[in-house]
N, C-alpha and C positions, 0 to 999 in steps of 0.2 A: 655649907654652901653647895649641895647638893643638885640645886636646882639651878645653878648658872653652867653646871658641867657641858660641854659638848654634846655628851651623849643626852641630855634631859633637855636640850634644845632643839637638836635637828633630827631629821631624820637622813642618816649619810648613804643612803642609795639614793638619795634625789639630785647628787652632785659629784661630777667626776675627780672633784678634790678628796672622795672620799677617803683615801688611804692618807691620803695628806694629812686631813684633821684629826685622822684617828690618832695620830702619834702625841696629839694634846689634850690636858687636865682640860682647859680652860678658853674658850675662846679667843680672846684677845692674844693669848702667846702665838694665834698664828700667825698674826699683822706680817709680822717681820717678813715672813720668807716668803711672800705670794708670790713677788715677782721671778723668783728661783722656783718656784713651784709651778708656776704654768709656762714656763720654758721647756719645763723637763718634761712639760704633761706634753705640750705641743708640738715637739719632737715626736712623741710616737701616734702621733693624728693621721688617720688615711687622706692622702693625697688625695684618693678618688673621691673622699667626703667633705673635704674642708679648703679652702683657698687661702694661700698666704700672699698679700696683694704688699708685704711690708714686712722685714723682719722681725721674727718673733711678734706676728699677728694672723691668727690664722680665727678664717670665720666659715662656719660651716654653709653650704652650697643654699640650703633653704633657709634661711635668715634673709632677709630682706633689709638693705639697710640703706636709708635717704641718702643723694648724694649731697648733702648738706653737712652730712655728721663726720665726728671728726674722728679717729681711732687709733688710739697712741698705742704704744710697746712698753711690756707684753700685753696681751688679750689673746683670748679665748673669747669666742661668741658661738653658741651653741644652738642646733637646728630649732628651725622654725621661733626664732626667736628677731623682732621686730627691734630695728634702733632709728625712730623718725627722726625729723628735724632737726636741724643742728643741736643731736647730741654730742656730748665733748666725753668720752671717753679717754681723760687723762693717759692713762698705762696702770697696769699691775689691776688689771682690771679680769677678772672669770665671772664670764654670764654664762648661768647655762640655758637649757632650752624652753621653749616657747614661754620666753620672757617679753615682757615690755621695756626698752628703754627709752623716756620717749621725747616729746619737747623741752630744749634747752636744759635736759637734762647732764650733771656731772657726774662722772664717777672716776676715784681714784683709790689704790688701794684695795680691793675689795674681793671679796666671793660673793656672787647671787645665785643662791640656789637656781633649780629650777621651777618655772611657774611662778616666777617673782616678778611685782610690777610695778615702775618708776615711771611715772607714764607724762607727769606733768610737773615741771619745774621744781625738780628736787635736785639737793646735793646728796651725795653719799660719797665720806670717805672714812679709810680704814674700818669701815667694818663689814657686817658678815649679814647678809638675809637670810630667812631660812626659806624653806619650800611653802609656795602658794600666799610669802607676807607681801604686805602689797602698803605701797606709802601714798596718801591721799595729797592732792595736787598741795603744793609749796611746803610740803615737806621738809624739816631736811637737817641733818646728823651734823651736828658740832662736835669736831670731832679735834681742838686746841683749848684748853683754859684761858680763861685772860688774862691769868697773872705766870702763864705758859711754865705751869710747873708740873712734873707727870703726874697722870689721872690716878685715881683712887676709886674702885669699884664700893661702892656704899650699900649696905641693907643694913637696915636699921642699923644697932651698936657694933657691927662687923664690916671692918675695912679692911679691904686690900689693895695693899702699895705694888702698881705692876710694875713702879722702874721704867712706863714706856708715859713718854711726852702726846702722843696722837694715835686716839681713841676715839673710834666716835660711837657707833651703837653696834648691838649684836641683839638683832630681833629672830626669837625663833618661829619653827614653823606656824603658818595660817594668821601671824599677826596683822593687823589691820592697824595702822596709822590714820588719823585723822587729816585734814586738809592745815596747813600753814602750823601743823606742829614743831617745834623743838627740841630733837632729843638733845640734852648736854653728856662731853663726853664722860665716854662710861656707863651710860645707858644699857641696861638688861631686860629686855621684855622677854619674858616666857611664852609659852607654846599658847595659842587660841586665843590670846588676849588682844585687847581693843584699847587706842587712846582715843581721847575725845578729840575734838578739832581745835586748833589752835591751843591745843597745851603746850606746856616750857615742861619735860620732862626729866628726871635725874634721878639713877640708883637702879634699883631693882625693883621691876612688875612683874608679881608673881604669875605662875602662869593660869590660864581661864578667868583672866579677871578683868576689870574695867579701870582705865586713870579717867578718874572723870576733873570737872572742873579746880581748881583750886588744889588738887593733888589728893584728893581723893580715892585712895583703890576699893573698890568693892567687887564681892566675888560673882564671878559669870552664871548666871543659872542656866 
């Protein structure tokens, strides 16, 4: 399972969580501790760079953000990074810079790298974007089972039981999501790959490849 590691997803200079994620196998073991992790990070933020307008919320001075949107504890919002319209930034939420987050969009739980963009009516919780992936409008990460029993990372005859109840995706860097997709949770997309629009997604897409209709992967040329 080489290719769901950390290191074989992201690129960790694109995100100030970096030392953070370093200390995990596996993406999803980081769920647990975001919001202890951007407290800690947020404490050592320059004052002269970033504004805390709310405990343990600190957004940096060129971010621009509607007064529409709502910004829960903890956060991190990272320069030059845009949050429109009533977006609802639950808590335990790290964006970093010149991000999109954008209409009636959620987010809880989460890392967004930097150069990440949510731009139109997507949920995203518990998981991780990587640098430059970007969710096509009505996107959006299920991130509970329905029969709410903890998620199971699946590639082909290889499972792993993570012991965690809410999961929802961990797309790596330059991933491209379609419009009104479905990741379910536990979703893995690798590094340059693409979903089609309106796919129900699940398991592992390897990375430079395509989910195309029907579940289909084929490789990226």
């Amino acid at each position: 399972m080489e290719n769901i590691k950390i290191t074989n997803l992201y690129d960790l200079s694109h995100t100030i969580a970096c030392d953070y994620l370093s200390g995990f196998t596996y993406p999803w073991e980081a769920l647990k501790g975001i919001s202890d992790m951007i407290i800690s990070i947020g404490n050592t933020l320059d004052p002269d760079e970033y504004i805390s307008p709310s405990e343990n919320v600190w957004i940096h001075k060129t971010a621009v953000v509607a007064p529409s949107a709502y910004i829960g504890s903890p956060c991190i919002i990272g320069a030059n990074t845009e949050i429109r319209h009533c977006a609802f930034i639950r808590g335990s939420a790290l964006v970093g810079e010149n991000c999109v987050v954008g209409n009636s969009v959620e987010l809880k739980n989460v890392i967004i790298f930097d150069n990440v963009q949510t731009p139109h009516y997507n949920y995203v919780g518990d998981s991780i974007l990587g640098y430059k992936s970007h969710m096509g409008a009505g996107s959006i990460t299920s991130n509970v089972k329905s029969d709410k029993t903890n998620v199971t990372i699946k590639s082909g005859n290889v499972h792993i039981e993570t012991g965690i109840k809410k999961i929802g995706a961990m797309l790596g860097d330059f991933v491209e999501v379609g419009c009104n997709s479905v990741l379910n949770p536990g979703t893995i997309v690798g590094r340059n790959s693409n979903i089609y629009p309106t796919s129900c997604v699940r398991g592992v897409v390897p990375e430079k490849s395509i989910w195309k209709t029907g579940g289909v992967i084929a490789e990226k040329k």
